[in-house]
C-alpha positions as CSV (number, residue, x, y, z in Angstrom):
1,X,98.5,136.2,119.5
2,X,97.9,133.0,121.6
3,X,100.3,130.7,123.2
4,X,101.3,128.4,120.3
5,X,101.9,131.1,117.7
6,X,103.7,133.1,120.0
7,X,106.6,129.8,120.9
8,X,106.4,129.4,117.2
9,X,107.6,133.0,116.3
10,X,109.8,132.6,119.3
11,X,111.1,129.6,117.8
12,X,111.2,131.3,114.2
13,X,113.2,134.3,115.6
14,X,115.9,132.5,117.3
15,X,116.8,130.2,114.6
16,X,117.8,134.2,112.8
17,X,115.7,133.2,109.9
18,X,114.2,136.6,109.6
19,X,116.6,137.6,106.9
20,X,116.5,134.1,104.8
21,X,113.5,134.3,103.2
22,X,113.6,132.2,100.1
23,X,114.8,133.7,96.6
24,X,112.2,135.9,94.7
25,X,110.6,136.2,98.7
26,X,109.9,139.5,100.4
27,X,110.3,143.0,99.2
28,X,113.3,144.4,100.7
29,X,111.6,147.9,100.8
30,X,109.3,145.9,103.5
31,X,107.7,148.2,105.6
32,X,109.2,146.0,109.2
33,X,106.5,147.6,110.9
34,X,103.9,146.6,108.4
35,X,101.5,143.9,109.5
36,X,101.7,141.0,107.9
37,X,98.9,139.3,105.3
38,X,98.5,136.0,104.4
39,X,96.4,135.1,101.2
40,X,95.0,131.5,102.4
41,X,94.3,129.0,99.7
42,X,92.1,125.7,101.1
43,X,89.4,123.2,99.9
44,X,85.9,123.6,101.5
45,X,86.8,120.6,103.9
46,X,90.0,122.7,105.7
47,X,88.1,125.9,105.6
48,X,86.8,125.9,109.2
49,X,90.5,125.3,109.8
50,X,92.1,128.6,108.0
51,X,89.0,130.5,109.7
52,X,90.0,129.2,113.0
53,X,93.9,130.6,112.2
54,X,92.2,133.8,111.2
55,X,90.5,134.2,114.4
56,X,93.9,133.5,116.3
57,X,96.0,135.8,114.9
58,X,93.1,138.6,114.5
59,X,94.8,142.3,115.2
60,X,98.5,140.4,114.4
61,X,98.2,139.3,110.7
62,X,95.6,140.1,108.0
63,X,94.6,137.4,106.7
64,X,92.2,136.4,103.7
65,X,91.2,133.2,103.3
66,X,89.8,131.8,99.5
67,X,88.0,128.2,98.5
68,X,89.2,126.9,95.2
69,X,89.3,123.3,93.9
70,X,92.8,122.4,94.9
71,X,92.8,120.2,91.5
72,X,93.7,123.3,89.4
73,X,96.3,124.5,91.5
74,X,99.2,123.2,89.4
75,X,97.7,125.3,86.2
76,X,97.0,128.3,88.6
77,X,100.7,127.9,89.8
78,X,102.0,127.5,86.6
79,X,100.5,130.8,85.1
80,X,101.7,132.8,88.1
81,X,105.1,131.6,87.4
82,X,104.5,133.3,83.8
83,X,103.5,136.2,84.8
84,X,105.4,136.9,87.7
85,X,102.6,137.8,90.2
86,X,99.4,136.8,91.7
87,X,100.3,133.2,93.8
88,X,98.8,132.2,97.2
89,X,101.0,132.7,100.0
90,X,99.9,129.5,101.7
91,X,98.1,126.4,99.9
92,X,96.0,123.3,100.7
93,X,97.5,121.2,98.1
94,X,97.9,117.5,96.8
95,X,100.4,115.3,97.8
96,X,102.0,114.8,94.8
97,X,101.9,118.5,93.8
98,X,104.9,119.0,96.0
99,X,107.6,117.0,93.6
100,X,107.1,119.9,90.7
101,X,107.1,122.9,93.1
102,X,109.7,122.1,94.9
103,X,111.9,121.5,91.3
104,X,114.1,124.8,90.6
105,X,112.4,125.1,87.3
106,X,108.7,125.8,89.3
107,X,110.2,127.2,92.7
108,X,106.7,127.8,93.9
109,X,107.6,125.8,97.5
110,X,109.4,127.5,100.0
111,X,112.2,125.3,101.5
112,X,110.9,125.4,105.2
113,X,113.4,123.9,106.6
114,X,115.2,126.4,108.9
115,X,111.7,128.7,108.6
116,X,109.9,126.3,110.8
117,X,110.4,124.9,114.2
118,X,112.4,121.6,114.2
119,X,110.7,120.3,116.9
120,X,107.3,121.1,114.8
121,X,109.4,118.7,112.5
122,X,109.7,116.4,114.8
123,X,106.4,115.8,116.2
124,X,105.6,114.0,112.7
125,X,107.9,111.6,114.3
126,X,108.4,110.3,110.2
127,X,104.9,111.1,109.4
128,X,106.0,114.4,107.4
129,X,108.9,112.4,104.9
130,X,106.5,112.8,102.2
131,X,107.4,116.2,102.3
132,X,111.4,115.9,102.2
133,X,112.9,116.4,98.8
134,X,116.7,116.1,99.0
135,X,116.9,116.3,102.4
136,X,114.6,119.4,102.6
137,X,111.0,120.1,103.8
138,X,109.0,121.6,101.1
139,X,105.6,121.2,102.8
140,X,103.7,120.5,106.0
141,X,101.7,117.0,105.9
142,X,98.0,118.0,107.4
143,X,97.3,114.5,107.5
144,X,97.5,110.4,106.6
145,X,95.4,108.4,104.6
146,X,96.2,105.3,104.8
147,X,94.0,102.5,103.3
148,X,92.3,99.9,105.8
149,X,89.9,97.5,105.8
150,X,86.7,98.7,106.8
151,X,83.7,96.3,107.8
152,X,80.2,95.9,108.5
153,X,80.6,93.7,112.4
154,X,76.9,93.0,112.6
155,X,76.6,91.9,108.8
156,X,79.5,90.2,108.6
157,X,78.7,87.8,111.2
158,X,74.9,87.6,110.3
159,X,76.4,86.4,106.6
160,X,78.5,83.9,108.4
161,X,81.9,85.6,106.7
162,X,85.7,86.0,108.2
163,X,87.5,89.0,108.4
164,X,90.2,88.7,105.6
165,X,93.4,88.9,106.6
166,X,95.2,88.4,103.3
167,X,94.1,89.8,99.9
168,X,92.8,86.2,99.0
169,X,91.4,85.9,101.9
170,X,89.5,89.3,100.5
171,X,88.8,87.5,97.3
172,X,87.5,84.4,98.5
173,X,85.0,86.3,100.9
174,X,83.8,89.1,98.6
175,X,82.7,86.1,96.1
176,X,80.4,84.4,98.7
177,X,78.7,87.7,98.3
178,X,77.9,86.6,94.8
179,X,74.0,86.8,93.9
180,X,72.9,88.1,97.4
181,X,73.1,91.9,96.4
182,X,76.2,92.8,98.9
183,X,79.0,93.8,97.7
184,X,83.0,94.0,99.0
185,X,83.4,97.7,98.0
186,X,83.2,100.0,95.3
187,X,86.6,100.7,92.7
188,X,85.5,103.2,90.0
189,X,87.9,106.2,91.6
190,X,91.2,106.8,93.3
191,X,90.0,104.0,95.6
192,X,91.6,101.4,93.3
193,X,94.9,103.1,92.8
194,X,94.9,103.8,96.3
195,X,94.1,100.6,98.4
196,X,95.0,98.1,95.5
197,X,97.2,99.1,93.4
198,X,99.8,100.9,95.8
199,X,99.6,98.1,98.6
200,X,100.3,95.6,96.2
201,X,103.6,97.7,95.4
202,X,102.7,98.5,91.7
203,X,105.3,100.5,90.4
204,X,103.5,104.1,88.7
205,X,105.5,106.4,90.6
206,X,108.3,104.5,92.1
207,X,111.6,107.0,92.1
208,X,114.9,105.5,91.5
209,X,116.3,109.3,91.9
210,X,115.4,112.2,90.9
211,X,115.7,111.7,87.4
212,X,114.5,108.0,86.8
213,X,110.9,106.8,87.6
214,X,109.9,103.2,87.3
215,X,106.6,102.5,85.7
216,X,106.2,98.9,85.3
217,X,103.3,97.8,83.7
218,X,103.8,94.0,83.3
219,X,105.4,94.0,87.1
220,X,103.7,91.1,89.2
221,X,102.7,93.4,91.8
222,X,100.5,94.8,88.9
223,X,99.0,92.2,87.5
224,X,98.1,90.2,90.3
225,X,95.8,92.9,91.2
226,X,93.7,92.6,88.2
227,X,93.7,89.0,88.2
228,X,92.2,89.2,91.6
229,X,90.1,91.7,91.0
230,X,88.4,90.9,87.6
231,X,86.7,88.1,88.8
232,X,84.9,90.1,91.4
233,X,83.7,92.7,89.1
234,X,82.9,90.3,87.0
235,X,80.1,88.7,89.8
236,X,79.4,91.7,90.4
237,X,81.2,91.7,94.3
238,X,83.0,94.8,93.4
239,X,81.2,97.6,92.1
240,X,82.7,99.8,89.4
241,X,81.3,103.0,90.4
242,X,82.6,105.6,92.5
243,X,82.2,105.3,96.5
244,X,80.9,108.6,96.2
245,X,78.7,108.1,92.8
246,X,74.7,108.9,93.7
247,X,73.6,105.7,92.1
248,X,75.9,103.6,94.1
249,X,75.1,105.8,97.3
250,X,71.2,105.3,96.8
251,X,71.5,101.4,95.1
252,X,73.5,100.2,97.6
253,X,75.7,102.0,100.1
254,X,72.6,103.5,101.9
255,X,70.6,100.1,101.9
256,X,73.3,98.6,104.0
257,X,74.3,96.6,101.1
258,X,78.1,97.0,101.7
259,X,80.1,94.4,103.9
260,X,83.5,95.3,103.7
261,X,85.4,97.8,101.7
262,X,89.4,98.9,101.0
263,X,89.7,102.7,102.4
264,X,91.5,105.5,103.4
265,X,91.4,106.1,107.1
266,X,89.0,109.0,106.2
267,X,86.5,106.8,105.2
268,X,84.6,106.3,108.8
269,X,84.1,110.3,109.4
270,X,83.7,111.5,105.8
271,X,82.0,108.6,103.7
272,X,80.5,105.9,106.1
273,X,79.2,107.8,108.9
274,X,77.6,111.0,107.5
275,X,73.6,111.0,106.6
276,X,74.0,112.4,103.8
277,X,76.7,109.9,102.9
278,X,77.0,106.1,103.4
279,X,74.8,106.7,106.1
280,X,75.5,103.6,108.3
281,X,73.9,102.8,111.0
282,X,75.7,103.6,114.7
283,X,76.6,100.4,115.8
284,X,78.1,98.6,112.7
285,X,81.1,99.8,111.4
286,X,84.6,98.4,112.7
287,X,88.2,98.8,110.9
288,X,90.9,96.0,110.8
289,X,94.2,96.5,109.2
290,X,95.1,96.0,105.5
291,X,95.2,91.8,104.1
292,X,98.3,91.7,103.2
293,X,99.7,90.3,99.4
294,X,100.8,87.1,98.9
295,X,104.2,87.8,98.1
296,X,104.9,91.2,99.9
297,X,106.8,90.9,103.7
298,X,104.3,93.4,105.3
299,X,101.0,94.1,104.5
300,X,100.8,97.6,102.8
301,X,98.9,100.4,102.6
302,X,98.4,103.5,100.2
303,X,97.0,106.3,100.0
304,X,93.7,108.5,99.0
305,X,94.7,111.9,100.0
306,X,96.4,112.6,102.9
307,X,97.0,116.4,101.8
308,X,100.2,119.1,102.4
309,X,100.3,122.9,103.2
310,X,102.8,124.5,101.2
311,X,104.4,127.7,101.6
312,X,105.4,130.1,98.6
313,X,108.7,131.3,97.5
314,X,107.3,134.6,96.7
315,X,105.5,135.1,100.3
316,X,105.6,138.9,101.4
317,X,105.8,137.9,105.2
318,X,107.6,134.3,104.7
319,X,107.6,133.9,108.8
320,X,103.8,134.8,109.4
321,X,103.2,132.5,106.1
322,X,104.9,129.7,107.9
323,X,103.1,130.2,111.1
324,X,100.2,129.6,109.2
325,X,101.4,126.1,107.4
326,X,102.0,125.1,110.9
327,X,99.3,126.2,112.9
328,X,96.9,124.6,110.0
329,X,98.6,121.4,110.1
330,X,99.5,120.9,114.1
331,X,97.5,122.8,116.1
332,X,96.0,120.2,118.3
333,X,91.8,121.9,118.7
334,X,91.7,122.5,114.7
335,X,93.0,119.1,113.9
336,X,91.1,116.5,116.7
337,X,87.5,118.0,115.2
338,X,89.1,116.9,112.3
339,X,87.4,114.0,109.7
340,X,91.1,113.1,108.8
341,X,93.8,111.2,110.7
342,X,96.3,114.2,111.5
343,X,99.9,113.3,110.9
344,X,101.4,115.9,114.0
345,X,102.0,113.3,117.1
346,X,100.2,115.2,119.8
347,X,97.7,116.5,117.3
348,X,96.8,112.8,116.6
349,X,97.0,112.5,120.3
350,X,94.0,114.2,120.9
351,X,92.1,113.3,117.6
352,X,92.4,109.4,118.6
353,X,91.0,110.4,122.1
354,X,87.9,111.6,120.4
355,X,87.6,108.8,118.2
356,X,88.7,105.9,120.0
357,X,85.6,107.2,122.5
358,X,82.8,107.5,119.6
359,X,79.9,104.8,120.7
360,X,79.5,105.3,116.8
361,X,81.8,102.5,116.0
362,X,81.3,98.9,116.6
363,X,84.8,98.6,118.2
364,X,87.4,101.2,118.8
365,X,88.7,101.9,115.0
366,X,92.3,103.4,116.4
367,X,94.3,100.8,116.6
368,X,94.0,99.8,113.0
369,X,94.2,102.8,111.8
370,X,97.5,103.1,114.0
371,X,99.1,100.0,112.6
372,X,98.5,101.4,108.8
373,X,100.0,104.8,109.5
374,X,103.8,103.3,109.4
375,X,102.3,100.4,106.3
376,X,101.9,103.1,103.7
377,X,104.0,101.3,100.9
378,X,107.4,103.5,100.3
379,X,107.7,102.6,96.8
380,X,105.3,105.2,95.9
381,X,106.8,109.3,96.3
382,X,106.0,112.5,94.8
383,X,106.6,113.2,91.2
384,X,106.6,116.2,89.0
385,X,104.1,114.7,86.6
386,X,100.4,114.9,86.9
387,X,100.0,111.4,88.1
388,X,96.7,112.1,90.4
389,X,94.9,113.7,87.4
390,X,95.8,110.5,85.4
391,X,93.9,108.9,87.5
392,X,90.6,110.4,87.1
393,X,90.9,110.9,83.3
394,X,91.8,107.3,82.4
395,X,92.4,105.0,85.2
396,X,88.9,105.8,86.5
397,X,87.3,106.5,83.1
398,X,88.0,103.1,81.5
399,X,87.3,101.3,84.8
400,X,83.9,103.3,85.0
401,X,82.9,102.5,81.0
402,X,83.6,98.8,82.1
403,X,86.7,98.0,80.9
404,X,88.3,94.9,81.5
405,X,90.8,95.6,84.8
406,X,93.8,94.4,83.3
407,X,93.0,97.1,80.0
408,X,92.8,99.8,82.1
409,X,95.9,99.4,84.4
410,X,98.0,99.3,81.5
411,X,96.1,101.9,79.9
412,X,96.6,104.2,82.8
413,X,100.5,103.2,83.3
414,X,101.2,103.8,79.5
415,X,99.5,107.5,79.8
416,X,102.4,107.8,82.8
417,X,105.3,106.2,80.5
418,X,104.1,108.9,77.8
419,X,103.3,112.1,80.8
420,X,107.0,111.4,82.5
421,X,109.9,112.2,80.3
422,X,107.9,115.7,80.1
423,X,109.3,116.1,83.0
424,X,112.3,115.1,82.7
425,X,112.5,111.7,83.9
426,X,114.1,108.7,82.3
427,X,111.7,105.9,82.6
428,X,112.5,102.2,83.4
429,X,109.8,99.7,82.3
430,X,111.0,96.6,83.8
């Protein structure tokens, strides 16, 4: 066991959590002596990462690690509820998947709480609230993804254009793109939700308690944003296809054809950077932070991701299925070879040291990135209804068959105000 894990089941046993395992947790007939095993659930992205766990607990835990698409975890969690057996003893998982598990009626989440290391806690210095439900942790942030500006430098000047610093600013740039074949960004995914309509404060998941969810869809900080953005699209400044769509990838993205672009932090290592992505050239590619809203008193972010490790109720070996959540999500090697901006403090630490030094960007991208990480608009939290997959099936559909902006937002909120009382919420329109 190396150095980390062994201060973390230091920590572990001192606390005298061994014998608190959550309800519906550990077999009491337990072999103590047993080794433990940890079933490993991730996405093809954090893979390398569970391997790298695997490898540094080889001989103390058994561990087997599976790839599934974490998008059908809250069916797969569901029908293990039913019949009693079968769920993952530690998951890669969507943000907002945490608000239903960690409900009594799901109880998939293990409270971690007292099973992990306050000062693991800690080191999130506020970066891990997402995951506190009534004043409990119910998951491990991996890491932030806060939206930012991203910009071509070279381009931008060569165009003659400003960096925005407000979101008219934005507007009022993107349209001098107008007939030239650039373009300010692409909105035909989570991108919109994420860098538009959650800066701008639009209430689609904004929880009064745990019982009341505001969805708002006539609310200013709705509407503004497709009254700003339908003029783009409609010159053709904002493309309606998915960043990640291969007729906007070979069209325009790998032409060079995009100036600027809303994002989450993820962007520059995952989407812009890659060949076989964006595939911008080294040299070109700067961040600044977020225009702010006219209006708001800071200016915003959301966020596209920005993914948990959750631990299960029902874990075997609760402590060695901890371990893993936090060696996953904080170990400092596994998380600065990271694409993603971790959310651990010294993790972060070392990932910004690899970054800030990459002769890839046209300026150090950090600070930016920095300044966003406390901007991520609070008005948004976790809820137990299946807002993300909303998203894809009409938020992104309507705006992807070309349906006018304003249409789809509401479209989109009214498929919440019907999804909500489902789970039990009472929902405030205004």
């Amino acid at each position: 066991m190396n150095k980390r894990l062994a201060l973390l089941t230091a920590a572990v046993v001192a606390l005298g959590v061994t014998g608190c395992a959550p309800s519906g947790g550990p077999d009491a007939t337990t072999d103590p002596g047993a080794t433990p095993e940890v079933l490993v659930w991730t996405d093809s992205v954090r893979e390398p990462a569970a391997k790298a766990y695997k490898e540094a607990v080889k001989g103390e835990v058994d561990v087997t690690i599976e790839v599934v698409d974490v998008a059908d975890l809250p069916t797969k969690i569901a029908l293990f509820n039913t019949t009693g057996s079968g769920w993952p003893d530690v998951v890669f998982a969507q943000p907002n998947d945490v608000a239903a598990w960690a409900d009594p009626s799901n109880g998939y989440a293990a409270d971690l709480t007292d099973l992990v290391d306050p000062a693991v806690f800690e080191a999130y210095n506020g970066a891990n609230d997402w995951c506190l439900i009534d004043d409990k942790f119910y998951c491990l942030k991996n890491d932030l993804a806060q939206s930012v500006l991203w910009y071509d430098a070279p381009l931008m000047e060569e165009l003659g254009l400003s960096v925005p610093t407000t979101m008219d600013e934005f507007a009022t740039e993107a349209m001098k793109l107008e007939g030239t074949g650039y373009v300010a960004g692409a909105i035909g995914d989570q991108n919109f939700y994420s860098s538009y309509l959650w800066p701008s404060g639009c209430p689609m998941a904004e929880t009064l308690d745990q019982s009341t969810v505001r969805i708002a869809p006539e609310a200013v900080e709705c509407t503004r944003v497709s009254e700003l953005v339908q003029p783009l699209v409609d010159a053709k400044v904002l493309d309606t296809r998915s960043s990640f769509d291969a007729g906007f990838l070979a069209d325009v993205a790998q032409k060079g054809k995009v100036v600027m672009t809303l994002g989450p932090s993820w962007f520059g290592e995952f989407v812009l950077k890659p060949e076989s992505s964006w595939a911008i050239p080294a040299g070109h590619v700067a961040a600044a932070p977020m225009p702010i809203w006219d209006g708001n008193d800071k200016a915003y972010s959301g966020e596209w991701g920005g993914g948990i490790w959750v631990v299960s109720s029902h874990a075997k070996f609760p402590e060695a299925a901890a371990e893993a959540a936090t060696f996953l999500s904080t170990d400092v090697e596994v998380m600065a070879a990271s694409v993603t901006f971790p959310g651990s403090g010294p993790a972060f630490e070392a990932w910004a040291e690899r970054i800030s030094g990459d002769e890839y960007y046209a300026s150090d991208i950090v600070p930016a990135l920095v300044e966003q990480a406390t901007l991520i608009n609070p008005t948004e939290r976790p809820v137990r209804y299946a807002n993300q997959a909303q998203i894809g099936a009409v938020l992104q559909t309507e705006i992807n068959a070309g349906a006018p902006i304003a249409d789809a937002v509401v479209a989109f909120q009214e498929s919440l105000i019907q999804l909500a009382p489902g789970s039990g919420y009472k929902v405030v329109e205004e």
